[in-house]
C-alpha positions as CSV (number, residue, x, y, z in Angstrom):
1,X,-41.1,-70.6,249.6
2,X,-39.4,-69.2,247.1
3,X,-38.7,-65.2,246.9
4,X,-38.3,-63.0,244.0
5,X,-36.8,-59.7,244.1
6,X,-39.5,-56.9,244.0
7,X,-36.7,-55.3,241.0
8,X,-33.9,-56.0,238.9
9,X,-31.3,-53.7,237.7
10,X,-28.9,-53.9,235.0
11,X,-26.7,-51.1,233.0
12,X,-26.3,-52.7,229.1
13,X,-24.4,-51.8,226.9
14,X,-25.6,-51.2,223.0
15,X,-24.1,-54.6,220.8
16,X,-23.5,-56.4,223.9
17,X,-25.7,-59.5,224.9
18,X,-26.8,-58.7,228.8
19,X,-27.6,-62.1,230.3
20,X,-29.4,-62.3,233.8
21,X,-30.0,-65.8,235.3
22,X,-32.9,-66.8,236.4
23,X,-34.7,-66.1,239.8
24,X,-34.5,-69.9,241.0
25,X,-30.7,-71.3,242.0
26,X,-29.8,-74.2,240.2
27,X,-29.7,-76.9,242.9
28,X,-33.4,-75.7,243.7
29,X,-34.6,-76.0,240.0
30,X,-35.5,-79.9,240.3
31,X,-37.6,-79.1,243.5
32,X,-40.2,-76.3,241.7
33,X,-41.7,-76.8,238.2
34,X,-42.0,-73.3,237.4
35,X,-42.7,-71.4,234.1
36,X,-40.8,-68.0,233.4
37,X,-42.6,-65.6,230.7
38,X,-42.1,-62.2,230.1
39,X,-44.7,-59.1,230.5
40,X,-46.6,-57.2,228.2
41,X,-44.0,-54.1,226.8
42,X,-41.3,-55.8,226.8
43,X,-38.5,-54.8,223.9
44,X,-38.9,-57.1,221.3
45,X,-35.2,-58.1,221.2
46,X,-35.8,-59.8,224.7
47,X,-36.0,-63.2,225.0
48,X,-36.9,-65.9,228.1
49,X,-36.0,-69.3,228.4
50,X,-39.7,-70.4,229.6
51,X,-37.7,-73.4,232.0
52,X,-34.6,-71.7,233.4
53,X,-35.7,-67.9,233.9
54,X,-32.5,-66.7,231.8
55,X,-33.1,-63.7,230.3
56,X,-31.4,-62.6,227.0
57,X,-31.5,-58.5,225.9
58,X,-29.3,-57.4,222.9
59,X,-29.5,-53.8,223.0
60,X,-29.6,-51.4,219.7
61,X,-29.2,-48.1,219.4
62,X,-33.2,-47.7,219.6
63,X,-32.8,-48.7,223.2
64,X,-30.7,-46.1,225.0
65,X,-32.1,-44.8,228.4
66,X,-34.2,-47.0,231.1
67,X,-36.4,-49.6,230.0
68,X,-38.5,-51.2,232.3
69,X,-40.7,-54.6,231.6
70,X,-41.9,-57.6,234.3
71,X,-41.0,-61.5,234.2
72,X,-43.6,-63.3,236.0
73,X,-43.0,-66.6,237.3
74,X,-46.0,-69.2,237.1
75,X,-46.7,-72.9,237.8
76,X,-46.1,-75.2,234.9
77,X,-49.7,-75.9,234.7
78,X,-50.3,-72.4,233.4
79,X,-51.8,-71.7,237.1
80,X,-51.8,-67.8,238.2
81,X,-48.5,-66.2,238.4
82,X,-46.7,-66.8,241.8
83,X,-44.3,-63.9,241.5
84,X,-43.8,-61.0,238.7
85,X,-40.5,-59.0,239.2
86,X,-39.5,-55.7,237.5
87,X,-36.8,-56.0,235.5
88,X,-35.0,-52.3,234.5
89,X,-32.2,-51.9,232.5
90,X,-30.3,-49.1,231.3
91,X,-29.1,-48.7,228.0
92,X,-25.9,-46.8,227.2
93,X,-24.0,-46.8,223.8
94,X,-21.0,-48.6,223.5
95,X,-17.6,-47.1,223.1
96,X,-17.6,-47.4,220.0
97,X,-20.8,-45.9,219.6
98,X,-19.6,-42.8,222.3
99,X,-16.3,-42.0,219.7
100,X,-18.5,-42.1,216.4
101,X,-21.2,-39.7,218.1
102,X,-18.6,-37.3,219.3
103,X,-17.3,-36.9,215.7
């Protein structure tokens, strides 16, 4: 079987592309036709690749502090979810944006 971690955690950074991979290692891909989508809440400047799992977040300044939404994992025939992981990330602002706030 294959196991999903019950959470994810991740520290972003504001104007930097976070990239998490999906749950399923590469060599074990061929073996499972899975389907990864993303939850209801997620930030709209998250993306999914439905076949791979890799998730894409590019953080803005509207994002600082936790934000939490679910991936679920689900047959490719559309069949009930077989997993659904929590996926949290904190968002902090860049440098950049740290020296232009302190001025």
């Amino acid at each position: 079987a294959v196991r999903f971690p019950p959470s994810v955690r991740h520290i972003a950074n504001i104007g930097e592309k976070l990239q998490i991979d999906g749950a399923v290692e590469q060599k074990f891909r061929s073996l499972f036709d899975l389907r990864y989508s993303l939850g209801p809440g997620a930030p709209q400047n998250v993306s999914i690749d439905s076949k791979t799992g890799q998730l894409t977040f590019q953080p803005t300044l509207g994002d600082i502090g936790q934000r939490q939404f679910f991936v679920s994992v689900s047959g490719a025939d559309d069949s009930k979810p077989v997993a659904q992981t929590e996926v949290l990330v904190f968002v902090q602002p860049s440098l950049t944006e740290h020296v232009l706030l302190s001025v």
